[in-house]
DRENDO-1510 file (C-alpha; in Angstrom, 1 decimal, always signed):
<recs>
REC; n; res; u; v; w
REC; 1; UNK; -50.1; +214.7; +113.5 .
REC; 2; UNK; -52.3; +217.5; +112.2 .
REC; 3; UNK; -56.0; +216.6; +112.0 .
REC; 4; UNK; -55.8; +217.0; +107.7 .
REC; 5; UNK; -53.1; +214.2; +108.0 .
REC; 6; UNK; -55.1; +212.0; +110.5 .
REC; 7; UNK; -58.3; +212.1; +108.2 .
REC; 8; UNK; -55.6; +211.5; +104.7 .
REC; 9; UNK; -54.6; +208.0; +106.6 .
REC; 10; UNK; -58.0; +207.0; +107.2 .
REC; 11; UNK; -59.4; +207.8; +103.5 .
REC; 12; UNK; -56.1; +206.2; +102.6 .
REC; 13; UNK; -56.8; +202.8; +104.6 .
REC; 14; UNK; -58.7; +199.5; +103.0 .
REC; 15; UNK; -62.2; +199.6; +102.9 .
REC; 16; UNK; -62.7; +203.5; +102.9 .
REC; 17; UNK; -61.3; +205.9; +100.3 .
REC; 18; UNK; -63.6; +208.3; +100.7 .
REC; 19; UNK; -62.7; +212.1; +102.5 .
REC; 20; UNK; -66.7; +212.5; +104.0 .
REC; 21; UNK; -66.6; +208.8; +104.9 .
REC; 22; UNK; -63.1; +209.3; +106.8 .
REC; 23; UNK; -63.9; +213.0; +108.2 .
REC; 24; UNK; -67.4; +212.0; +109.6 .
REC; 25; UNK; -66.1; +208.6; +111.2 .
REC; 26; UNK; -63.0; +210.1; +112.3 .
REC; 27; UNK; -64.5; +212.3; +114.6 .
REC; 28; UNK; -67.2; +210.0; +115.2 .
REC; 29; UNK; -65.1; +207.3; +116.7 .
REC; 30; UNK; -63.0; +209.3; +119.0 .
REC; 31; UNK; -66.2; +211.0; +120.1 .
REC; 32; UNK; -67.7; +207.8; +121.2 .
REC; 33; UNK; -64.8; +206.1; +122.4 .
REC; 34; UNK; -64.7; +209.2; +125.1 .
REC; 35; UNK; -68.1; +208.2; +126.4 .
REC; 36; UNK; -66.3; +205.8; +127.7 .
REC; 37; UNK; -63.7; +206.6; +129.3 .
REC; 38; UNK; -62.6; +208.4; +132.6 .
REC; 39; UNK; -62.9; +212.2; +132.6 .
REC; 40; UNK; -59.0; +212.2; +133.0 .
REC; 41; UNK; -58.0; +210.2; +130.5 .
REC; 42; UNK; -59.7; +211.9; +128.2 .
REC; 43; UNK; -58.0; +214.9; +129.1 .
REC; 44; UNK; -54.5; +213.1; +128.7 .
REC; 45; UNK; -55.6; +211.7; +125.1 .
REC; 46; UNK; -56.8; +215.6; +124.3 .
REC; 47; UNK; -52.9; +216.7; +124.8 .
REC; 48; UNK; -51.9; +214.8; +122.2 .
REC; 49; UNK; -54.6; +214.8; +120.0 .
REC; 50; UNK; -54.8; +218.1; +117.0 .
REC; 51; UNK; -57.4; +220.9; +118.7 .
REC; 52; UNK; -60.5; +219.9; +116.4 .
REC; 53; UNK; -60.4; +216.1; +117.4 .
REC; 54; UNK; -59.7; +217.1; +120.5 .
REC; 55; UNK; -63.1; +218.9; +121.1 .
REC; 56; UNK; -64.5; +215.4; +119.3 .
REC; 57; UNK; -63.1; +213.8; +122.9 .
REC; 58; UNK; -64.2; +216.3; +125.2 .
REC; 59; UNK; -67.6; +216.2; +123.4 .
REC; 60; UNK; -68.1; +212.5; +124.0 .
REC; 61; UNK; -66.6; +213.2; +127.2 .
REC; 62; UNK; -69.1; +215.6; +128.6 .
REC; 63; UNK; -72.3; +213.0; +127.0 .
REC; 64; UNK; -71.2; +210.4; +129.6 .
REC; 65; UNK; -74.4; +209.7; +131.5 .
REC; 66; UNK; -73.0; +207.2; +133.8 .
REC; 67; UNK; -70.2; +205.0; +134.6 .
REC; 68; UNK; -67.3; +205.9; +131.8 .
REC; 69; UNK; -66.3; +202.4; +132.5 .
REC; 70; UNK; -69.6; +200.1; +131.7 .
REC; 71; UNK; -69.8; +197.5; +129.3 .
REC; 72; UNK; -70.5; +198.0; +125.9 .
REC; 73; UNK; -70.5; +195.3; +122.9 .
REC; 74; UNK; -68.4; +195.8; +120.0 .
REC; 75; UNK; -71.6; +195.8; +117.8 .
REC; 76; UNK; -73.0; +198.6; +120.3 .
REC; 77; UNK; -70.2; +200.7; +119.8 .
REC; 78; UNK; -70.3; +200.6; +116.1 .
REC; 79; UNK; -73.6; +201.4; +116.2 .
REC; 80; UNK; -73.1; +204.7; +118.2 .
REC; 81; UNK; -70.2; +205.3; +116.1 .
REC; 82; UNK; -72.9; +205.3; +112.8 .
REC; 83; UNK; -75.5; +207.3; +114.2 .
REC; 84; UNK; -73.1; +210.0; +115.0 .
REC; 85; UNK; -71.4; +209.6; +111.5 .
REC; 86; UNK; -75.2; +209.4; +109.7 .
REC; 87; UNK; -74.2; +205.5; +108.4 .
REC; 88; UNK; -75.1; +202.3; +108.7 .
REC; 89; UNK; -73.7; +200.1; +111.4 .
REC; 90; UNK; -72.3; +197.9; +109.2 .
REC; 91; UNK; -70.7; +200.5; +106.7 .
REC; 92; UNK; -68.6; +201.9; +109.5 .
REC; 93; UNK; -66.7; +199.2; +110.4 .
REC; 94; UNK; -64.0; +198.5; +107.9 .
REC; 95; UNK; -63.6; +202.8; +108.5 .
REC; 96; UNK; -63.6; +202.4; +112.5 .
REC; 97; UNK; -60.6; +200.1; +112.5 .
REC; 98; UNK; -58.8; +202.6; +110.0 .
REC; 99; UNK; -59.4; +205.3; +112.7 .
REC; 100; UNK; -58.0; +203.3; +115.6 .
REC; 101; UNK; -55.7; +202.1; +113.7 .
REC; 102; UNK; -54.3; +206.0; +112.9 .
REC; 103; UNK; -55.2; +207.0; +116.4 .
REC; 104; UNK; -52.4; +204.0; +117.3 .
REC; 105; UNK; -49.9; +206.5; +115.5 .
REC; 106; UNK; -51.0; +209.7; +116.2 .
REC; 107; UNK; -50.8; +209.6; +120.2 .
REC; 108; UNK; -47.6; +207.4; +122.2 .
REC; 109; UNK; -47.5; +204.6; +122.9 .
REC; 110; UNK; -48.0; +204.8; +126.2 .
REC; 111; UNK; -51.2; +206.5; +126.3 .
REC; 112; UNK; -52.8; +204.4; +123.2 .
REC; 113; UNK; -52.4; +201.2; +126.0 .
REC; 114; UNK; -53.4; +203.7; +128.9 .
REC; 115; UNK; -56.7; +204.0; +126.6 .
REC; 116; UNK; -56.8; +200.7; +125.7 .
REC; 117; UNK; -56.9; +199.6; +129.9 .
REC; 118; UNK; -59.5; +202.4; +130.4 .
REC; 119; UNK; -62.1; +201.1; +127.6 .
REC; 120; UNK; -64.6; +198.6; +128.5 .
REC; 121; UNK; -62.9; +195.0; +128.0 .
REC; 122; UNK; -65.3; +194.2; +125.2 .
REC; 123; UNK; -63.8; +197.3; +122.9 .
REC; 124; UNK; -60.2; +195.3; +123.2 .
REC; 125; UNK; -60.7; +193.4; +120.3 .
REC; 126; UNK; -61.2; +196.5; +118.3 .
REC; 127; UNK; -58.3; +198.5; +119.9 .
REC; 128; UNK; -56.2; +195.3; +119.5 .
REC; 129; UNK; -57.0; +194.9; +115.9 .
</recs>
């Protein structure tokens, strides 16, 4: 999947339908689900992932400033996920969900559940939704 057809599905998805919405939280998710994950997952989810996400990943990636692995509540995360996107916290959701929800059919299936094990517990309800 090309990065122009991963941001079409997300505009395309209930609750956003708007490109700058999609393109900002598109690359705003994947960059902050990278700060927490392992240095080599990430790399696995880059191989599959079109070049300019890709460098969304290694970018959250390379921000890791501790364990890729610690906790972090759902509302945290969609807060990290809106400041990077310049929205509110509670504006990004409905998009977010849209984004994994693409992310789901633009890698295998195998490595969507290798991310999902590698995320903090508490983003499982997200990745699950």
């Amino acid at each position: 999947m090309q990065t122009e057809d991963f941001i079409a599905r997300v505009e395309q998805a209930e609750g956003v339908n708007d490109r700058t919405v999609a393109t900002n939280v598109t690359y705003a998710t994947i960059e902050s689900l990278c700060l927490h994950l392992p240095q080599e997952e990430i790399r696995q989810l880059t191989s599959q992932l079109p070049a300019e996400l890709s460098q969304s990943a290694l970018k959250g990636g390379q921000q890791q400033t501790g364990d890729a692995q610690s906790t972090v509540a759902l509302d945290d995360f969609y807060s990290e996920v809106a400041t990077r996107a310049n929205m509110d916290a509670n504006d990004v959701r409905e998009p977010v969900r849209a984004v994994i929800n693409t992310l789901k059919q633009a890698v295998t299936t195998g490595e969507f559940v290798d991310v999902t094990f590698d995320l903090p517990p508490e983003l499982n309800t997200l990745l699950a939704s």
